[in-house]
C-alpha positions in Angstrom: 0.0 0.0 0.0 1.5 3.1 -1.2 0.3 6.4 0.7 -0.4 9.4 -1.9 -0.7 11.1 1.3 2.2 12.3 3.7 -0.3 12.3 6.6 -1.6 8.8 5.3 0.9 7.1 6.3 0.0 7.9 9.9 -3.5 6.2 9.8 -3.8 2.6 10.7 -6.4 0.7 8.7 -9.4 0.6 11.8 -8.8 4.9 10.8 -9.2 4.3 7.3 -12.0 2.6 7.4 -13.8 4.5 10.3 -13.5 7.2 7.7 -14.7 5.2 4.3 -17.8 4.5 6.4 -18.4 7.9 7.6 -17.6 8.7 3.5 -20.3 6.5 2.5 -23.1 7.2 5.1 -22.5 11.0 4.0 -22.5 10.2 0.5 -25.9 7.8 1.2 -27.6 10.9 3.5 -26.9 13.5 0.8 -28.9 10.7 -1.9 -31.2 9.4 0.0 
């Protein structure tokens, strides 16, 4: 896994996730 991001390579994955979901459930409030 290659960061494009200097500060990604701070996040551990239970961070990246946390904030795909809060991505998505965003995204699915804004469509809904």
């Amino acid at each position: 896994f290659e960061p494009f991001a200097p500060e990604l390579a701070q996040w551990s994955e239970a961070d990246i996730e946390r904030e795909i979901e809060q991505s998505i459930a965003l995204i699915q409030r804004h469509c809904a």
